[in-house]
C-alpha positions, 0 to 999 in steps of 0.5 A: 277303857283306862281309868285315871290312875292307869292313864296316870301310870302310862304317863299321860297327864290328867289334863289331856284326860280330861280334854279328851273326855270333853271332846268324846261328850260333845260329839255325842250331844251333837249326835243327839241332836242330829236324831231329834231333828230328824225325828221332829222332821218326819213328824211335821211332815205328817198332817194332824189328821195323819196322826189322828188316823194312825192313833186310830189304827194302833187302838184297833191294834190294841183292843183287847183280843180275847177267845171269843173275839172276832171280826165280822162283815156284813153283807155286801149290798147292791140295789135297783130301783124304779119310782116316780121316773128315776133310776136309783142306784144304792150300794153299801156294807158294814163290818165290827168287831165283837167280844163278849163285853164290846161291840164295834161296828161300822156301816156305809151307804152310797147312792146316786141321787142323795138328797138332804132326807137320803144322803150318802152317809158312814157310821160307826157306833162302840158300845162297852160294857162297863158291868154285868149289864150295864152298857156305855156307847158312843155313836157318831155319822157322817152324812153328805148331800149335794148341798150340805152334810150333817155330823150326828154324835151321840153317847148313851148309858143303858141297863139293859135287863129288867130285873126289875128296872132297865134304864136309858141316859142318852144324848145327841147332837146334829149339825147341818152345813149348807153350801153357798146359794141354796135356800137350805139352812144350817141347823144345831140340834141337841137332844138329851133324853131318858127312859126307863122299864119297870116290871111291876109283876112278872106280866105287868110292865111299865115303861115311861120316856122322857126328851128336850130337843133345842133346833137354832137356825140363823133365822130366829123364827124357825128355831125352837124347843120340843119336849115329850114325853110318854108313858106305856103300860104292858099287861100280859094275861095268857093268851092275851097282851094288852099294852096302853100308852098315852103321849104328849109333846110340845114345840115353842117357837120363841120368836113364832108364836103362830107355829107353837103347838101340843100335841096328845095320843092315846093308843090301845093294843090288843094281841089274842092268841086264839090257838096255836095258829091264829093271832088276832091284833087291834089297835085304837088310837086318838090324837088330838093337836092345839096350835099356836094359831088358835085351831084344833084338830082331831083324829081316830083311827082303827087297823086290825089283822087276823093271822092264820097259817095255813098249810104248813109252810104258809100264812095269810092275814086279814087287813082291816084299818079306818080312819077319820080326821077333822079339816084342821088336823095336820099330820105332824112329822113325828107321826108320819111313820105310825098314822094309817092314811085317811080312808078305810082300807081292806087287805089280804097278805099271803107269806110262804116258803116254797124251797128256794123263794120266800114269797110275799104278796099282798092284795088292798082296797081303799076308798075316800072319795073314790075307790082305789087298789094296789099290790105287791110282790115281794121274792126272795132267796139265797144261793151260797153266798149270793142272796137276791130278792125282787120287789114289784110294789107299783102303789106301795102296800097296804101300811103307808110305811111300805116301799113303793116302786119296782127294785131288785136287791144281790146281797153277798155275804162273806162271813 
């Protein structure tokens, strides 16, 4: 390129210089013009969600890759059931991915006949650590059912090691949207809750639990706020474990006074290891309730087992559970899950392992006002990559929480 003083030498005159500068400037600012627009161009054509999803993808990208790192599938799963005259069909998998200090983990469930209590649903959970044992997470899931969906978030802070104290910060929030012409409501729940273990002594452990639950309706008479909390204590005397709890939690309606109620347990657990082989559980419980509408109500209830393996390769155990309720007393749905049915019950559970099945089945008796019975079968098995199991369970088993009906479950594994 020539400078002004050899244009100037050349015979070319300054001025022409400088026009000639100027035209080679604007030509270029229009080239740059032209580029932008393409570029804001292509941009809009992308929706935000688009863009989100790419951000997304160049995260997952980006993650840190170190040595021990490594993506991880979870098995893919088919099942078939039979129950109460219908045909369920169940489909689902799950992967992540995993370094020393993260853990990245998705699942997704699809099924024929989802419900508002069974939806079709995808989650996907992070958990970091930040140091030594200190863990920050987030989970999030989206669920769908024919007449509404639900989006559930949640963020947790843990110290997982008791040495002496592990700790729980967590909150969460679900949202339910129902659609037009369904007697369903659209529900916000918030609930933000703590935890915390000490170890007291070497074998003397105490771990108490606290939660706040707000659930706004539309309609202001279902909406209300329930808080509970628990404390639990675990004594270790070799060869026996005795853990004690007592819990409490109250539910206001603020504009459903006749709905408000308190509710209180104890419960008292007792693990004897007799010998090598034998282990002896009992568990006691007491729940009393109070409700808005002036009534009270009461239960007690007993389940013990007695484990014994016996030959090799095998092990039966002795069920034993009873339980009594006054008229008034109304199972609540926080304790659908843990409370034995009301009656007196005897089982017997055989578990072995017989090359290539393991084999669990189950013999019971309940009586109330009538006597009543029931079995279940449980095989299973893994071939390579293929694993199956088949589940015959007419009336459930001997704990209310067992599975009824008739299924059979192929998983393949690809990892």
């Amino acid at each position: 390129m020539l400078t002004k003083k050899g244009l100037l030498r050349s015979g070319v005159s300054l001025a022409h210089w400088e026009k000639q500068e100027i035209k080679e400037e604007t030509r270029r600012l229009k080239r740059e013009r032209i580029t932008e627009k393409a570029a804001v161009g292509v941009s809009s054509l992308l929706p935000r969600k688009c863009q989100a999803l790419a951000f997304l993808f160049f995260l997952i990208l980006t993650l840190p890759l170190v040595a021990s790192a490594q993506w991880r599938f979870d098995p893919v799963s088919t099942k078939l059931k039979w129950n109460d005259q219908e045909t369920l069909f169940l489909a689902g998998g799950g992967w992540g991915y995993y370094t020393s200090g993260l853990r990245w983990t998705h699942d997704l469930r699809w099924r024929n006949h989802p419900s508002p209590s069974t939806p079709l649903y995808y989650k996907s959970e992070l958990r970091r650590r930040i140091e030594q044992d200190w863990w920050l997470g987030a989970a999030g899931r989206y669920a769908l059912a024919p007449t509404c969906d639900f989006r559930w978030f949640q963020v947790e802070l843990e110290k997982t090691q008791t040495k002496p104290v592990a700790l729980s910060l967590w909150g969460e929030g679900e949202w339910r949207r129902v659609t037009a012409g369904t007697t369903l409501e659209d529900y916000d729940q918030q609930i933000v809750g703590a935890r915390l273990r000490w170890r007291l002594v070497p074998r003397l452990y105490w771990k108490g639990e606290w939660n706040r639950e707000w659930k706004t309706y539309p309609t202001h008479r279902k909406s209300s706020m329930k808080t509970a909390l628990s404390n639990e204590l675990t004594w270790q005397v070799s060869p026996h474990t005795f853990l004690g709890r007592w819990a409490e939690s109250t539910r206001i309606y603020p504009d459903n006074a006749w709905e408000n109620y308190y509710h209180r347990s104890f419960r008292l657990e007792w693990n004897w290891n007799i010998s090598q082989k034998a282990l002896w559980t009992a568990n006691c419980r007491y729940n009393w309730q109070s409700r808005g509408s002036g009534k009270e109500g009461r239960q007690v209830s007993f389940t013990g087992s007695l484990e014994y393996p016996y030959p090799s390769n095998t092990k039966w155990i002795w069920l034993v559970s009873a339980a009594k309720a006054t008229d008034s007393y109304v199972l609540l749905p926080e304790e659908e899950t843990e409370q034995p049915p009301v009656d007196c019950r005897l089982g017997l559970r055989f578990q072995g392992f017989s090359p290539p099945l393991i084999i669990r089945a189950e013999l019971f008796c309940a009586w109330e006002e009538q006597v009543t019975g029931g079995w279940l079968l449980r095989l299973q098995s893994r071939t390579g990559p293929i694993g199956w199991t088949l589940g015959l369970a007419p009336r459930g088993g001997f704990y209310p929480t067992e599975e009824k009906g008739y299924w059979i479950e192929a998983k393949y594994y690809l990892d």
